[in-house]
N, C-alpha and C positions, 0 to 999 in steps of 0.2 A: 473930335474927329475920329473915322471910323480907325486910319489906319494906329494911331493914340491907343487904340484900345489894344487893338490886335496886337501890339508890343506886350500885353498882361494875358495875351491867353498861352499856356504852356505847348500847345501844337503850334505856337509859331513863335517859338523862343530863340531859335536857332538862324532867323532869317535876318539875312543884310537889310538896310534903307529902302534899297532899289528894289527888292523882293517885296517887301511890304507896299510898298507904292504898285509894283504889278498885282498884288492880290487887294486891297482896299476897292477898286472898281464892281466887284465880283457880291460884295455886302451891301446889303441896305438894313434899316434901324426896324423895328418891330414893338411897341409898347403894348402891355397886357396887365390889364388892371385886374388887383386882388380878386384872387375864384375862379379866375377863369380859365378855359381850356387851351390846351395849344396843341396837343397833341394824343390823340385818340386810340388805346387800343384794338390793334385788328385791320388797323382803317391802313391803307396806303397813302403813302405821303413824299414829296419831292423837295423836301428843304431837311436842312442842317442848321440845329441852333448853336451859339454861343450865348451865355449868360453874362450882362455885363452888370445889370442892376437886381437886389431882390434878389426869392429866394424860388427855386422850380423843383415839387415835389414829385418824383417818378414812382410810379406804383403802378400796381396790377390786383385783378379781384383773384380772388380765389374760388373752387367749388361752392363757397358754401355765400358767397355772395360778399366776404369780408375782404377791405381793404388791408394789400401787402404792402408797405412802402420800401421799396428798393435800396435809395437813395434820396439825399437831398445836397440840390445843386447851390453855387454861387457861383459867383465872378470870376470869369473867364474857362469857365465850364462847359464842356457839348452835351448835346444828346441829339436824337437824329440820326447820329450816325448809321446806325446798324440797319436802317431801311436804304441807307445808301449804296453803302458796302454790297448787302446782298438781293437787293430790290424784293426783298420780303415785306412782308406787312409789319407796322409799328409792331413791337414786342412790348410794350408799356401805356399808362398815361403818363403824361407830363403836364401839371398843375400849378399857376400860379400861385404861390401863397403868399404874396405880397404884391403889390404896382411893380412892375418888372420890366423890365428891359432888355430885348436882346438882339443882336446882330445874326442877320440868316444868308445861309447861301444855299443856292439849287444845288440840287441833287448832283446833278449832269458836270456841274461847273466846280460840285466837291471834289468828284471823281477827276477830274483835267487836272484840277489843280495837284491831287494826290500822285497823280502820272507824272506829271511834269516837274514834281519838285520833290527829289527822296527824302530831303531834311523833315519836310511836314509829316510825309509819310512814316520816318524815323521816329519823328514826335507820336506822332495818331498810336504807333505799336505800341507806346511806351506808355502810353495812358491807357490803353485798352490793358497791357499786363495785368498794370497797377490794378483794376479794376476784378480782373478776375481774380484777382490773389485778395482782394478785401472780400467778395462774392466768397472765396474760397473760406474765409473766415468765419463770416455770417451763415453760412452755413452747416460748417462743424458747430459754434454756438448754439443755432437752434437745434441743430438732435441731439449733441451731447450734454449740454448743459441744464441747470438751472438758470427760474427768472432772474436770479441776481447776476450772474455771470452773463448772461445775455445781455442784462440792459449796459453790467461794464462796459462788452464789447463797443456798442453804440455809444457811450460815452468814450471810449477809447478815438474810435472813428468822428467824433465831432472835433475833438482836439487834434486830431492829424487835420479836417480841412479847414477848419474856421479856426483853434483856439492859437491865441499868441501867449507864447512861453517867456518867460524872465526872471532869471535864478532858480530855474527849478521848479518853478509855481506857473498851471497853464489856465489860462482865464478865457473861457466861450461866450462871449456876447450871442445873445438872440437864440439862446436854447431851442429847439423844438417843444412844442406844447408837450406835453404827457400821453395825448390823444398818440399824439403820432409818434412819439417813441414807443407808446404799446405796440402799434404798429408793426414799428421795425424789428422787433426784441420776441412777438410772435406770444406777447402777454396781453393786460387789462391793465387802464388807466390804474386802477385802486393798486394795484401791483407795482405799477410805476412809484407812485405816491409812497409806496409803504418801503419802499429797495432805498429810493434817494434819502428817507427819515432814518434810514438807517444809516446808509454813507457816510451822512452827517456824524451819526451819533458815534460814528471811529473815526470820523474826522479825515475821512476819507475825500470829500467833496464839503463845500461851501457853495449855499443856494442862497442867493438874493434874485427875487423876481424871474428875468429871461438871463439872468447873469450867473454860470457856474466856477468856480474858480477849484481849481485839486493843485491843490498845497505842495504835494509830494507825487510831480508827474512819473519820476522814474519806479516809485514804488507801485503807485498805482496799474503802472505799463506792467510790472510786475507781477501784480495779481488777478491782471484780467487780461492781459496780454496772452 
């Protein structure tokens, strides 16, 4: 059930039964199978996503025609938002990288709802911070750093949204391809390949498949923190 969901997205963490029950009407369901588009740089657009299922890659081209990846979204994650807020054109794409699933709401009726209820609004600030303060990061990374220190970062950042932590040790199911950590980290796949062989080799990280596991999170937050 829609409103089920809306209990796991952190913009409406804060609301009573009876609020969720007034906001559930307002959603309808959206499925988007692997590759496909949903969201168009440049283009305008009148809906607001949340992510309930899969994974939704945000990105932008750059000058020279190369894909920049942003971010990568999951469960109970927005985007949309910022065409709503300031009725600007999408500032991104947003790309299925898996069979996906997600709950949308118009534009118009984001905004009512945003007026009408400060608690959401409270929430929306609080992820939008968060947001610009990782932004904030990723972007000291790429001009001061090295590829090694870049791709930590982005390992740093997969472990705050996806990785589940126990004793100490943080485990990321469903890694990003290598493609597209070059991507985020602003290197080449062969760079990717050659940073993680090394991680390894100080034992820094544990790579099985799309499964990465770091041994020692507070030390690692340490050195690439």
């Amino acid at each position: 059930m829609i409103d089920d969901f809306l209990h796991s997205v952190p913009v409406f963490k804060d609301l009573s039964d009876d609020e969720f029950d007034n906001l559930a009407p307002y959603f309808s369901i959206k499925n988007y199978p692997k590759n496909s588009m949903i969201v168009l740089e440049e283009e305008y657009g009148d809906t607001v996503y949340f992510v309930k299922e899969g994974t939704i890659k945000i990105s932008r081209l750059n000058d020279e025609g190369k894909e920049v990846i942003l971010a990568l979204l999951g469960n109970g994650e927005i985007f949309g938002e910022l065409s709503a807020l300031d009725g600007e054109a999408r500032s991104a794409n947003a790309h299925a990288q898996e069979n996906c699933v997600v709950y949308s709401i118009n534009s118009s009726d984001f905004i009512h709802v945003l007026k009408t209820n400060f608690k959401i609004t409270h929430c929306l600030l609080g992820e939008l911070a968060k947001r610009i303060r990782k932004s904030d990061k990723q972007i000291e990374a790429l001009s001061l750093s090295d590829a090694e220190h870049r791709i930590g970062v982005c390992i740093l950042s997969f472990a705050e949204e996806r990785g589940v932590i126990r004793k100490g040790q943080v485990t990321i199911e469903n890694l990003p391809y290598q493609q597209d950590i070059a991507n985020m980290a602003g290197t080449s796949r062969e760079t990717v390949s050659r940073v993680f062989k090394l991680l390894e080799d100080r034992h820094l990280v544990f790579k099985q498949g799309h499964t990465l596991m770091i041994p020692d999170y507070s030390y690692f937050k340490r050195v690439f923190g």
